[in-house]
C-alpha positions in Angstrom: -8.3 15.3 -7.9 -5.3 17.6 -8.8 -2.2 16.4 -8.1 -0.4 20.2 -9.1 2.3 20.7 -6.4 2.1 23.4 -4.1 4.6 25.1 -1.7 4.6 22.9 1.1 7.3 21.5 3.9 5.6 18.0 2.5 7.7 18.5 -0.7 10.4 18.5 1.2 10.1 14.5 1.9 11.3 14.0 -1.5 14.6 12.5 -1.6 17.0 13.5 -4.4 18.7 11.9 -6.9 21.8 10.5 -5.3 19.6 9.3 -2.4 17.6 7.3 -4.9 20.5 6.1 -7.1 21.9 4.7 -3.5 18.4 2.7 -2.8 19.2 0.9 -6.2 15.8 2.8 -7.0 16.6 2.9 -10.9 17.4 -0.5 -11.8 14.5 -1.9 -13.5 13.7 -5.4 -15.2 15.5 -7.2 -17.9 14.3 -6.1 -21.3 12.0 -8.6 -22.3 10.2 -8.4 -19.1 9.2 -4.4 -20.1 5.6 -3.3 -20.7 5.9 -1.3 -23.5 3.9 1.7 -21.8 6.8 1.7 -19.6 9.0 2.7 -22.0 9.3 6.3 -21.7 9.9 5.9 -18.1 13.0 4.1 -19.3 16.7 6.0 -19.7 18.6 3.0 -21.7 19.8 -0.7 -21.3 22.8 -1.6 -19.6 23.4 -5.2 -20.0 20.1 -6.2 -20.9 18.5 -4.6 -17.7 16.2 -1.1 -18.0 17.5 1.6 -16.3 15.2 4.1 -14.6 15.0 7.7 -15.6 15.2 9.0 -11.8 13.7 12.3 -13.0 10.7 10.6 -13.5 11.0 8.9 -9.9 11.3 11.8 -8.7 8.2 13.6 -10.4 6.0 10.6 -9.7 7.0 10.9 -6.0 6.2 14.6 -5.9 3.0 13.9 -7.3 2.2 10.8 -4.9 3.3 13.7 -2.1 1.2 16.1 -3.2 -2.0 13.3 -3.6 -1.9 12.0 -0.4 -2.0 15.6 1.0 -5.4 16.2 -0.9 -6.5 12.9 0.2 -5.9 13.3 3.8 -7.7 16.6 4.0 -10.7 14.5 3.9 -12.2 13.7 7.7 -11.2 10.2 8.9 -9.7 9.8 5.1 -7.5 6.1 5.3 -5.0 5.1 2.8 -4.7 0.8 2.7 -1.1 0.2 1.8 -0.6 -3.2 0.2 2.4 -5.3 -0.3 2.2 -8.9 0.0 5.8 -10.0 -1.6 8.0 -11.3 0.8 10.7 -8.5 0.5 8.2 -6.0 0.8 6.3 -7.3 3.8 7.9 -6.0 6.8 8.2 -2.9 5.0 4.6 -1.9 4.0 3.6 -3.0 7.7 6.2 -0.7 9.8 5.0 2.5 7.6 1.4 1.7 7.4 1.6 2.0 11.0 3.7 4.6 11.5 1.3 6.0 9.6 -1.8 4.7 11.4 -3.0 3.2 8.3 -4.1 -0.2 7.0 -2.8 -2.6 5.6 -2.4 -5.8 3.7 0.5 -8.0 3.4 -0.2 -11.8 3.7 -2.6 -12.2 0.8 -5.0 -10.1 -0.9 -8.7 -11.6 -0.8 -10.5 -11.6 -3.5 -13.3 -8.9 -3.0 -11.7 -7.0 -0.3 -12.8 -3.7 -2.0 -15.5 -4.7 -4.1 -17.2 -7.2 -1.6 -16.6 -4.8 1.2 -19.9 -5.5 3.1 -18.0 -9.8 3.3 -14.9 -7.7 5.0 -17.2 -5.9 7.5 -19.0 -8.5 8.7 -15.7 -10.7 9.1 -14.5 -7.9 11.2 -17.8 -7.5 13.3 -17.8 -11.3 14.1 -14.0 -11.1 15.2 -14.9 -8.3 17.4 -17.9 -9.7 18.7 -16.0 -13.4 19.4 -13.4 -11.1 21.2 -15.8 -9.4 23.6 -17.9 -12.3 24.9 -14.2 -14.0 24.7 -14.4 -11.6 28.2 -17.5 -12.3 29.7 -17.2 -14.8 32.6 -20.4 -17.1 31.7 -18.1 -18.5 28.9 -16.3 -20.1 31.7 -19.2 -22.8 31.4 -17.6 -23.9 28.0 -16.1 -27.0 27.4 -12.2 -26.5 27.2 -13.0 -27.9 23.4 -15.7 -25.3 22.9 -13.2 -22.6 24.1 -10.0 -24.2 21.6 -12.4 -24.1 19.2 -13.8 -20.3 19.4 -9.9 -19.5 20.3 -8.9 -21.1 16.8 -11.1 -18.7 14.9 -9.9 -15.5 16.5 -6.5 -16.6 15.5 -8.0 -17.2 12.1 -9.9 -13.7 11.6 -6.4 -12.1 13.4 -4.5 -13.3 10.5 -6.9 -13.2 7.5 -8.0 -9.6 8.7 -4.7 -8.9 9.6 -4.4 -5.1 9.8 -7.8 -4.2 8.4 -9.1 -5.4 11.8 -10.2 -1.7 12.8 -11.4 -0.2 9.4 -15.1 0.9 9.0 -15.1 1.6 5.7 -13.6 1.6 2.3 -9.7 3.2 1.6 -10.1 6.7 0.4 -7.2 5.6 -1.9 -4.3 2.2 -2.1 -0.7 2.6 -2.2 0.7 -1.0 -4.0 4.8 -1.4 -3.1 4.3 -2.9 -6.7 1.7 -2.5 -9.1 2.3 -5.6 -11.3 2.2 -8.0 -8.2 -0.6 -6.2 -6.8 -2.6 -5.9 -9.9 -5.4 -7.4 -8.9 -6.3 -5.2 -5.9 -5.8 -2.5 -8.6 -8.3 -3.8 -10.6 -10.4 -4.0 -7.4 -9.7 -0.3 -6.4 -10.5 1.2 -10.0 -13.4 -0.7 -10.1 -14.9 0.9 -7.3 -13.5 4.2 -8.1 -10.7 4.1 -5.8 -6.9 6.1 -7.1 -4.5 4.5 -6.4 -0.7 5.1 -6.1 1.5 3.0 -7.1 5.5 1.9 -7.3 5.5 0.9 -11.5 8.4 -1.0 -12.4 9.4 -1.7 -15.7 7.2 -4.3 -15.9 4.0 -2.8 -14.7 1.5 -0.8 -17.2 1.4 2.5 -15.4 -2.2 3.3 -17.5 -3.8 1.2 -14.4 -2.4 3.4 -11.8 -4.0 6.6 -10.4 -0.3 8.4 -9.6 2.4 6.6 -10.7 6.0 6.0 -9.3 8.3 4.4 -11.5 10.8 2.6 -9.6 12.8 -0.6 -8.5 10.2 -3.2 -6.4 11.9 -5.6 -6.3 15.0 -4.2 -4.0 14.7 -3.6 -0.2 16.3 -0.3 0.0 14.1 0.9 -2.6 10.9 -0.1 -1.2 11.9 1.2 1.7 12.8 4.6 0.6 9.3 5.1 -1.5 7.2 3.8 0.9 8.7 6.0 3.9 7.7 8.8 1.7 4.4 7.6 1.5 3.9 7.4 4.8 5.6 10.8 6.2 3.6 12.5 3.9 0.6 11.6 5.4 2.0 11.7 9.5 2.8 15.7 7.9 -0.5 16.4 6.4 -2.3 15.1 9.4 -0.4 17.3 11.5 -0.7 20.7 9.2 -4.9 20.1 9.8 
């Protein structure tokens, strides 16, 4: 899929530089934490520490801009945002549904996107335990019974968390962090998902579809790139 930018208001969602220096989005990991195909992302060392080249931060989020817009041309396209470190949390799940997306941010299960067919029927039976959870013959249960079918809602609620209404697999991923999220990377390219991706300096950037080189470890910056991520699909919804 081509990710060559076009003249669109979507562009416009780009912050600049300064915006970016703010959000702490070019400070990068200490040196001998580096992949080494990170290095050309890299403008120097400053006390040990890798500093972004923003300019490539801000290419990668043009790019990323330009993707989802492709991607969400598709009917009923869905992009899973994933971020299950603790700073990034909160974050990925106030965008994803902004954005009306899914999401992950507890834990990534194994198989999620190449054992699919396990996720679906985990979100049939918590539907289907939900809706006789309504019907009024249920009221011949035992109040153990009922604890007991309550207790496994609660536990397909939170394992499911908010893939609860997806019907099929992610037209594409967004990771707030490759490197921790490198295994449902390697999930998505193995079943021929992109995927698009923040790339610290720690991260090998080879594995992601569109990458974003960028800070994600800091709050501000998470916040920034994954904003952008999720106005630029809101704005390519709305130009269908």
């Amino acid at each position: 899929m081509s990710t060559k930018l076009q003249d669109s208001p979507v562009q416009s969602l780009v912050p600049d530089v300064v915006a970016m220096l703010e959000a702490g989005v070019h400070f990068g990991h200490e040196k001998s934490k580096r992949n080494p195909r990170m290095e050309k992302f890299i403008y120097m060392h400053r006390n040990k520490v890798a500093i972004i080249d923003l300019n490539f931060t801000r290419d990668g989020l043009q790019k990323a801009v330009a993707f989802v817009n492709e991607i969400m041309k598709k009917p009923n396209a869905e992009i899973l945002f994933v971020g299950t470190k603790r700073q990034a949390r909160s974050i990925v799940k106030k965008y994803a549904e902004e954005a009306g997306m899914p999401y992950v941010t507890r834990r990534w299960l194994g198989g999620t996107l190449t054992n699919f067919t396990t996720i679906l029927k985990s979100i049939e039976k918590l539907q289907e335990l939900k809706r006789t959870g309504e019907d009024k013959s249920l009221i011949r249960l035992t109040k153990k019974e009922r604890a007991v079918r309550q207790k496994e809602i609660e536990r397909l609620e939170s394992v499911l968390e908010g893939m609860k209404n997806v019907r099929s697999l992610p037209a594409a991923i967004f990771v707030a962090g490759a490197h921790d999220e490198r295994i449902a990377v390697a999930e998505a390219l193995r079943v021929g998902i992109p995927v698009i991706g923040i790339t610290d300096t720690n991260a090998d950037p080879a594995t992601v579809t569109v990458p974003i080189p960028a800070n994600d470890d800091a709050i501000r910056s998470l916040e920034l790139i994954t904003s952008v991520i999720s106005k630029a699909i809101v704005s390519a919804r709305a130009s269908k």
